[in-house]
C-alpha positions as CSV (number, residue, x, y, z in Angstrom):
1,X,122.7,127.7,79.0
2,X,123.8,128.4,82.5
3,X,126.9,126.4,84.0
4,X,126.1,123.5,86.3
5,X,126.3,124.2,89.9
6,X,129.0,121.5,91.0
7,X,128.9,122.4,94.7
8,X,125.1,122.3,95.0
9,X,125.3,118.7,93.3
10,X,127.4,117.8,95.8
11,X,125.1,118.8,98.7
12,X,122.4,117.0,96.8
13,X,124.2,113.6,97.0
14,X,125.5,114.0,100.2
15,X,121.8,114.5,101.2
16,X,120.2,112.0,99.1
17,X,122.5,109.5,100.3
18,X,121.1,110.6,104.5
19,X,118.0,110.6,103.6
20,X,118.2,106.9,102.3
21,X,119.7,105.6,105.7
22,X,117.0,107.4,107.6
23,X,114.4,105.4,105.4
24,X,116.4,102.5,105.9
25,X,115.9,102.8,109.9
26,X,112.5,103.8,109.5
27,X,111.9,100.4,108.0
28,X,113.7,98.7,110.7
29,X,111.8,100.2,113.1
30,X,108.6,99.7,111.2
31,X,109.7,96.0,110.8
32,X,109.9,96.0,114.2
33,X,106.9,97.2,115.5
34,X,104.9,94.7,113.2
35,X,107.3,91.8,115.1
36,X,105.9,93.3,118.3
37,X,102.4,93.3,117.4
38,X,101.4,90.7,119.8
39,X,102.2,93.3,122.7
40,X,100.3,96.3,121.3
41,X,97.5,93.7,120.4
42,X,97.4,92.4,124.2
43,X,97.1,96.3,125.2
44,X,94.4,97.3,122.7
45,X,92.3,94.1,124.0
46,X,93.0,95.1,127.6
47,X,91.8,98.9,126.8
48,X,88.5,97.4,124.9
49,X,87.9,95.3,127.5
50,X,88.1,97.9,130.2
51,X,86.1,100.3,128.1
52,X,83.3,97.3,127.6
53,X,83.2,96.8,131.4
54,X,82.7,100.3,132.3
55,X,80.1,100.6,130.0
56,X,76.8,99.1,132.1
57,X,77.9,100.9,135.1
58,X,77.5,104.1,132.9
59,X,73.8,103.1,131.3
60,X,73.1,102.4,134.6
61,X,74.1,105.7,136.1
62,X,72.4,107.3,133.0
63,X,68.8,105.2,133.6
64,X,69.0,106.8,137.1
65,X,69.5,110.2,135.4
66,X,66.2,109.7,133.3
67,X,68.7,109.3,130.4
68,X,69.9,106.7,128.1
69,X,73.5,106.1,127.7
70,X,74.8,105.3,124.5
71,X,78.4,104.2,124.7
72,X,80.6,102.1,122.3
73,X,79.0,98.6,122.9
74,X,81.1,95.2,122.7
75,X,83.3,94.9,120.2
76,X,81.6,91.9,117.8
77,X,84.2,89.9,116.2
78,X,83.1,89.6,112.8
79,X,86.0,87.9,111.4
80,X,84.9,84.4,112.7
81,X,85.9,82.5,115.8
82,X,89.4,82.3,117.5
83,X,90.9,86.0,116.6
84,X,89.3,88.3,119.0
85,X,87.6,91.2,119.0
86,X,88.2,93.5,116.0
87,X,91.0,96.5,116.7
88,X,90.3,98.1,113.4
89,X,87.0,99.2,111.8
90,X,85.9,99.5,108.2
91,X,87.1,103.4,107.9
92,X,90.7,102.7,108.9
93,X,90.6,103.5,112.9
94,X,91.5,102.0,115.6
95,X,89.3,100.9,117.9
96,X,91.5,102.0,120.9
97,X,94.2,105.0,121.9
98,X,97.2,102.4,122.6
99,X,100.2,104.0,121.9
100,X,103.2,102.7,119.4
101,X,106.3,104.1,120.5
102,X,108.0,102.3,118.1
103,X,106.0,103.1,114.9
104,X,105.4,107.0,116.2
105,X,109.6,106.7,116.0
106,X,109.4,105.3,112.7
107,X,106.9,107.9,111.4
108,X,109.5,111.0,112.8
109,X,111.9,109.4,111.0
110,X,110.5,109.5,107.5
111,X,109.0,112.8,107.9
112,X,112.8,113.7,108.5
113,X,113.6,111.6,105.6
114,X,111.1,113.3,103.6
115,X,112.5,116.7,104.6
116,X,116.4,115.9,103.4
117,X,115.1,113.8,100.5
118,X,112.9,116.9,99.6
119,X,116.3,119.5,100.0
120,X,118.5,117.0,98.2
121,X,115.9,116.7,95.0
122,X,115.3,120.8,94.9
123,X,119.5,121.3,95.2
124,X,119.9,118.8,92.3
125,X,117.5,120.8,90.3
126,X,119.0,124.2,91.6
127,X,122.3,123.2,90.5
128,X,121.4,122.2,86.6
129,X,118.7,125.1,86.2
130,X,116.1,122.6,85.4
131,X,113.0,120.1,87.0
132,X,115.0,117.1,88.6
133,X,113.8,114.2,86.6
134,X,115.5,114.0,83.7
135,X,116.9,110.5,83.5
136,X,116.2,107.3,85.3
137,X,118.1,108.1,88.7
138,X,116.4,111.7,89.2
139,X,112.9,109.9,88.6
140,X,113.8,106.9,91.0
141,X,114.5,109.9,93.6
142,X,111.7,112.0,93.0
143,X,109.2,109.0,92.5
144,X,110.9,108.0,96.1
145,X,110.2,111.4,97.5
146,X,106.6,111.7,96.1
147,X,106.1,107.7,97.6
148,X,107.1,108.7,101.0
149,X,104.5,112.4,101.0
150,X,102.2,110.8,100.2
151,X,102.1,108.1,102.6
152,X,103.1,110.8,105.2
153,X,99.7,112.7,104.0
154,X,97.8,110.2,104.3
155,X,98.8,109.7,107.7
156,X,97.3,112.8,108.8
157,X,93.9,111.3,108.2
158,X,94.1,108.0,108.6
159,X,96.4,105.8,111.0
160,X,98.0,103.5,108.5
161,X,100.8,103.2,110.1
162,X,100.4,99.3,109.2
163,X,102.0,100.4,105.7
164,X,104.7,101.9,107.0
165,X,107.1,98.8,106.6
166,X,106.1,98.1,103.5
167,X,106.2,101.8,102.0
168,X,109.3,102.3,103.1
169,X,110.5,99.3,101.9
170,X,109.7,100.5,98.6
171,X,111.0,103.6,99.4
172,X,114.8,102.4,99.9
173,X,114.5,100.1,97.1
174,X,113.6,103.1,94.6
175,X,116.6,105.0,96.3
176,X,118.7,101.9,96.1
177,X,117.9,101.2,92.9
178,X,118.7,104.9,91.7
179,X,121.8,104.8,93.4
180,X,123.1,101.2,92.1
181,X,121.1,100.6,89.1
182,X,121.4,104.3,87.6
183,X,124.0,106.3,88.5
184,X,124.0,109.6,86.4
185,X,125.8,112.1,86.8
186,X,124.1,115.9,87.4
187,X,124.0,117.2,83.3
188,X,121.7,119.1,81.2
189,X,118.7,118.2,79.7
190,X,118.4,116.6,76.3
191,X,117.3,118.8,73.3
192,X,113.9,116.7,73.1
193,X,112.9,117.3,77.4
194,X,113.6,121.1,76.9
195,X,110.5,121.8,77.0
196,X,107.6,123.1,79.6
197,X,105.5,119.6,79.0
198,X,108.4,118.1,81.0
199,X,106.7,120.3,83.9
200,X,103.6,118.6,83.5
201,X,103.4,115.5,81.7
202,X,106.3,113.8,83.8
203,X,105.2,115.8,87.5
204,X,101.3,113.8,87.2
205,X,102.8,110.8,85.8
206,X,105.1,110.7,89.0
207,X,102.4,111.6,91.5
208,X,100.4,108.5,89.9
209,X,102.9,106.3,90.3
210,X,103.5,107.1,93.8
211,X,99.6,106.5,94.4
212,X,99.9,103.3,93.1
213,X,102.1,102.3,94.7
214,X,100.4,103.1,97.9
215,X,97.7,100.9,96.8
216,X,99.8,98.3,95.6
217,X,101.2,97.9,99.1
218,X,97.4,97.9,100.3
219,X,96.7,94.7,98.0
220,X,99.6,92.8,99.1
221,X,98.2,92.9,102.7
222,X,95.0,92.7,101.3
223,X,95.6,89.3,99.8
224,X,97.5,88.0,103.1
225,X,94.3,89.7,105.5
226,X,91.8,87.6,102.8
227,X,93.7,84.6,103.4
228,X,93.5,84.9,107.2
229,X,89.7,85.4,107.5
230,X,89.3,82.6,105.1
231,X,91.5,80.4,107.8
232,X,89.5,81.9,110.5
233,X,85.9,81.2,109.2
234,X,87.3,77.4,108.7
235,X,88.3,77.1,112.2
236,X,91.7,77.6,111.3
237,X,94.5,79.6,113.2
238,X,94.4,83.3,113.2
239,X,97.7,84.1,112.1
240,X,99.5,86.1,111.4
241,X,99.4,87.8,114.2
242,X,99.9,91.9,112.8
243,X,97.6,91.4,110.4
244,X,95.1,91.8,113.8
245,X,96.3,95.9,113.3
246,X,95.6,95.8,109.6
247,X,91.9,96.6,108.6
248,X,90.0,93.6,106.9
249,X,90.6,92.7,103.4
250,X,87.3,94.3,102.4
251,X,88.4,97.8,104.1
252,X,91.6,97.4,102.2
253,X,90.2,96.7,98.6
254,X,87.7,99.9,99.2
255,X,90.4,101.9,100.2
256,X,92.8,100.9,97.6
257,X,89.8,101.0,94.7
258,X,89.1,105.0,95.8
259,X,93.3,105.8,95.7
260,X,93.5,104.0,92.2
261,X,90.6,105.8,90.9
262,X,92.5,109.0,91.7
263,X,95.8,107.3,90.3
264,X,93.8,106.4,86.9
265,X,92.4,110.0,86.0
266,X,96.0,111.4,86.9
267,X,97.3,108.5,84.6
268,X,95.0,109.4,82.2
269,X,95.9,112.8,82.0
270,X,99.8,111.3,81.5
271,X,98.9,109.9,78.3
272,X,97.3,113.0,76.4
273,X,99.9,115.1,78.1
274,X,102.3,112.7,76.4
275,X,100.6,112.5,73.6
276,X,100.4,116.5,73.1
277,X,104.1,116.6,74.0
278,X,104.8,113.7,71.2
279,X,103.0,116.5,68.3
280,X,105.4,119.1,69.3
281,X,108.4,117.3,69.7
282,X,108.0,114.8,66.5
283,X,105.1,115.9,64.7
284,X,102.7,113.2,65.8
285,X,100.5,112.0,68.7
286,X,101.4,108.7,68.7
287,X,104.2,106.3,67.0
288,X,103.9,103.2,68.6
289,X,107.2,103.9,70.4
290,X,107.6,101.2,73.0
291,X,107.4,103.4,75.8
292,X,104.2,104.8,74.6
293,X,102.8,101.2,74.0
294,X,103.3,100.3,77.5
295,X,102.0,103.6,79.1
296,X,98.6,102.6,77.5
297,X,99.2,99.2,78.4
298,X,99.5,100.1,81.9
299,X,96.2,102.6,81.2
300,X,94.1,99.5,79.7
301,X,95.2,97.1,83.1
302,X,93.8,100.0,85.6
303,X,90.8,101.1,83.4
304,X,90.0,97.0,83.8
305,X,90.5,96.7,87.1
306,X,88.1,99.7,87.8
307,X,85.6,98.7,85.2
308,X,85.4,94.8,86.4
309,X,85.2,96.0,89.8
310,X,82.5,98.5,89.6
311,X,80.5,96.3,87.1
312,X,80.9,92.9,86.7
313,X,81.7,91.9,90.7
314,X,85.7,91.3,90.1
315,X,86.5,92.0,94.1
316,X,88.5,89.9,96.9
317,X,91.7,88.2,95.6
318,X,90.9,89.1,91.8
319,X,90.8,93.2,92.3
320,X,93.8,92.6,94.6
321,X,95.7,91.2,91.6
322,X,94.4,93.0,89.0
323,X,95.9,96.3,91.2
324,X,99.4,94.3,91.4
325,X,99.4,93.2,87.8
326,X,99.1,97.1,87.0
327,X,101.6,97.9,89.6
328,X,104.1,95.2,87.8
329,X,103.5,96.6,84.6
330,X,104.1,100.1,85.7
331,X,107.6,98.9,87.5
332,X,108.6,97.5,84.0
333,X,107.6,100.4,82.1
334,X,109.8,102.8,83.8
335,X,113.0,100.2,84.5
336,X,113.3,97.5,81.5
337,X,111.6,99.4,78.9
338,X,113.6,102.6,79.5
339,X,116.8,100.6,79.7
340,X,117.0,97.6,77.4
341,X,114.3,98.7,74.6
342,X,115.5,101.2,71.9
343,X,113.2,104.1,71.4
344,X,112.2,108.0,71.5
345,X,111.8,108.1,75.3
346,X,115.7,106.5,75.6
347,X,116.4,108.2,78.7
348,X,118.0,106.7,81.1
349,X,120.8,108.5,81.5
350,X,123.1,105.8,82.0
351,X,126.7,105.9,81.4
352,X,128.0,103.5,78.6
């Protein structure tokens, strides 16, 4: 077994450590772009508004042509009286090129985040010879890393830049949480996670994770956009205000019904990877050990909320907490049951 790389570890630590204060401003600046909403809100209505009065001049200039002119039309407010015209259709765009100095500031940030986060998880494994998640710190960094990508990928096709405060939110908690809540020092593996399933079975079940919790961010505001239009259609105020740069609550359950799908077969996949894993290691696919109990438990809440969804009409507030309830269940799995219950998959790492 080859010697631990001390110095490396130390670079990793270092790094991890600067790549959770660049998160941290990213959320501040994120934070503070959603308190300045009203502003980018007045601009995007200015730039609509422009657009819609330009637009019979142009039909006209095309009926003189012998042509018609087809150009974006009036923005119909379909969320009910007193919030203005819609700044965000159902597919996630804006209805507008408004810039967000702010938010574009934020996103550099995390993609720099992302890039130190990414060197200080590869050092860590460098330096022991081995994948970096082998205790409850390592997973808290990498889940952190994998959180942050995949948000960052998203980006690329879609503006949902109205996650950004709460993704990295939950971002620096994980790394917080790592930090305070698990500190483990760089060793090697345990004789039980020397194996090549490690590769596998824990890589998918972190990608997963990090895709729920993307959607689970997604149902939060979908619940508080829900509760808006349900003020608004009452006459009621339209408040609050950011939620004006958040798609509605219908775009938001769609959106976070596809990503879970994807999180579900990954998930899935988890629990007969684990399962094989389980034969070799103990000589049987499943022992009722508590962690396994609660991966399936976790299995059973999304293969609900999918099924009820899809078949039985479960949408609106009930999908939205159906997705949160498995999101709960999957932040227990991997915190309380690794660290207070007694079992095979004991590996938390942390020092008595």
């Amino acid at each position: 077994m080859q010697p631990i790389n001390l110095q490396l570890a130390s670079y990793s630590d270092l790094f991890m450590l600067i790549a959770a204060l660049v998160y941290a401003a990213a959320f501040i600046l994120f934070a503070l772009d959603m308190a300045n909403s009203s502003k980018t809100i007045r601009a995007l209505e200015a730039e609509l508004a422009a657009d819609t009065a330009l637009e019979p001049q142009a039909q006209l200039v095309g009926a003189g042509a012998g042509t018609t002119s087809h150009g974006p039309g009036p923005v119909v407010d379909t969320a009910g009286a007193g919030s203005g015209p819609e700044l965000v259709d159902e597919d996630m765009d804006y209805l507008g090129t408004t810039r967000r100095p702010v938010a574009n500031v934020a996103v550099a940030l995390m993609v720099i985040g992302v890039a130190l986060h990414a060197f200080a998880v590869i050092a860590r494994g460098l330096a022991a010879h081995r994948v970096p998640w082998g205790n409850m710190y390592e997973f808290c960094t990498t889940g952190a890393l994998l959180v942050a990508a995949v948000y960052l990928l998203f980006l690329i096709r879609k503006d949902i830049r109205f996650l950004g405060t709460f993704v990295a939110g939950l971002v620096v908690i994980m790394m917080c949480a790592a930090t305070i809540g698990f500190p483990t020092p760089l060793a090697h593996l345990q004789p039980a996670l020397q194996s090549p399933w490690i590769v596998i079975h824990v890589s998918i079940a972190v990608l997963a994770s990090a895709l729920f919790t993307l959607t689970f961010s997604m149902s939060v505001l979908q619940l508080l956009q829900h509760r808006r239009e349900a003020r608004i259609r009452t006459g009621g105020p339209a408040r609050p205000a950011f939620l004006r740069l958040v798609p509605s609550a219908l775009s938001l359950e769609n959106w976070s019904y596809r990503i879970n799908a994807v999180g579900f077969v990954m998930w899935t996949f988890t629990l007969i990877a684990g399962a094989i894993w389980a034969e070799q290691a103990w000589g049987r696919y499943w022992g009722w050990d508590t962690k396994e109990v609660w991966t399936f438990v976790i299995w059973v809440i999304y293969a609900g909320y999918l099924h009820a969804r899809a078949t039985r009409g479960w949408t609106g507030e009930r999908a939205a907490w159906l997705s949160i309830i498995g999101f709960a269940a999957l932040v227990f799995n991997f915190t309380i049951v690794n660290t207070y219950f007694p079992g095979l998959h004991s590996y938390a790492g942390i020092p008595e």
